[in-house]
C-alpha positions as CSV (number, residue, x, y, z in Angstrom):
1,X,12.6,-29.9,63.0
2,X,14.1,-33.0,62.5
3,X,12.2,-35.9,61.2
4,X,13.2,-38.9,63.1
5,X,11.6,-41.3,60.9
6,X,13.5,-40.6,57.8
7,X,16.4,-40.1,59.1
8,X,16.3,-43.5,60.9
9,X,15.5,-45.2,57.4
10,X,18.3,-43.8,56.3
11,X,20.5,-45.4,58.7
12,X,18.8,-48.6,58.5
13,X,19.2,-48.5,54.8
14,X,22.4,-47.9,54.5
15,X,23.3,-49.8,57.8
16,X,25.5,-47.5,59.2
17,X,27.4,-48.3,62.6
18,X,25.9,-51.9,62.0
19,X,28.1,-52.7,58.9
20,X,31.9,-52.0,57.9
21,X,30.7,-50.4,54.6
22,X,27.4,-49.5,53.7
23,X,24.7,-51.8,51.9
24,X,21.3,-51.2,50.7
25,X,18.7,-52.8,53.4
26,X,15.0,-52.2,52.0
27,X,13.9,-54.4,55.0
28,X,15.4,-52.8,57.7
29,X,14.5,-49.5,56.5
30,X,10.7,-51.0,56.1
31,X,11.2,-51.5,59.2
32,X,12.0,-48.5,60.3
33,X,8.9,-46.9,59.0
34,X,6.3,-45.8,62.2
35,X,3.9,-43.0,60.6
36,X,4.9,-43.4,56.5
37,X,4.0,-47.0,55.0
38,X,7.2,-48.6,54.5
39,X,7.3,-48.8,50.6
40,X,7.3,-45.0,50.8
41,X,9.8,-44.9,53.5
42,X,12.0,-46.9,51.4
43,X,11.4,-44.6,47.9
44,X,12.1,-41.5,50.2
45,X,15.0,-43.2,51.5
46,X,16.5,-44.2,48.1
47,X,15.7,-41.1,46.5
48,X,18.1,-39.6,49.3
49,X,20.5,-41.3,47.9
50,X,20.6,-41.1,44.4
51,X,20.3,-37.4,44.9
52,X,23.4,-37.5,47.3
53,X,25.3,-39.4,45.0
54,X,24.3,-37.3,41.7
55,X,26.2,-34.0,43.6
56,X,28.6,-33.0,41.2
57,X,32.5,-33.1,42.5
58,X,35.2,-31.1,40.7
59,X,37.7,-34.3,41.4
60,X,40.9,-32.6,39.7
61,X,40.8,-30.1,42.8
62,X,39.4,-32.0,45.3
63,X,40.3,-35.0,47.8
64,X,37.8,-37.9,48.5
65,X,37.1,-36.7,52.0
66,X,36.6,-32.9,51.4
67,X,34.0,-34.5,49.1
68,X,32.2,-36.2,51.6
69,X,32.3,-33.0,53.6
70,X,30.8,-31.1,50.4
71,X,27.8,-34.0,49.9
72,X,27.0,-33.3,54.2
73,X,27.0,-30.1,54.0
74,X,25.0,-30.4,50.7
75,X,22.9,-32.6,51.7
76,X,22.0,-30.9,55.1
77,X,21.3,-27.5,53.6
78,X,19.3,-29.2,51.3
79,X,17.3,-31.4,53.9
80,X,17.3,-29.9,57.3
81,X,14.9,-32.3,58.2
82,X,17.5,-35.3,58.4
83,X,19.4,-35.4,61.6
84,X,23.3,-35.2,61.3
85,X,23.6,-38.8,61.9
86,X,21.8,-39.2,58.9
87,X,23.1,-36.6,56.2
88,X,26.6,-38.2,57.8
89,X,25.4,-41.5,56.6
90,X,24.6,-40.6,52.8
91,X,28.4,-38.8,53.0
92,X,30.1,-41.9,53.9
93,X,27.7,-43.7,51.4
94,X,29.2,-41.1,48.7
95,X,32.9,-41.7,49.9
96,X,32.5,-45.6,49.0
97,X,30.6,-45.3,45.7
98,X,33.6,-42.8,44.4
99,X,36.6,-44.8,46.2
């Protein structure tokens, strides 16, 4: 089941399809939070992140985008809960911290 919520935070935090690259918005994802209280929307949020971005990338064999691919698919097996908009999201974070 996918949980809405969260997965909107991390769209808002990140600000993807509102911004050419992403950025890290703690208000809009505040914002974003309906049943959570936003401080912990935001930590859940931001630990999403550090955990996408700590997924370890053998980069003498492997291209930028097959490692965005590998962080989704990572990230979604990991957290079913986030919607593929989401998981999507944290990838394309990934791709622009290791360009």
């Amino acid at each position: 089941m996918t949980d809405d919520e969260l997965s909107a935070g991390v769209l808002t935090y990140l600000q993807k399809g509102r911004a050419a690259s992403p950025r890290a918005d703690e208000e809009a994802c505040a914002a974003a939070a309906v049943g959570r209280e936003p401080v912990l929307l935001v930590m859940e949020v931001k630990g999403l992140v550090e955990e996408s971005l700590a997924i370890s990338i053998d980069w003498d064999s492997t291209s930028l985008g097959d490692a965005g691919r590998r962080v989704a698919a990572e990230m979604q097996a990991r957290h079913p809960e986030l919607s593929p908009e989401a998981v999507d999201a944290l990838a394309w974070n990934f791709t622009f911290v290791w360009r």
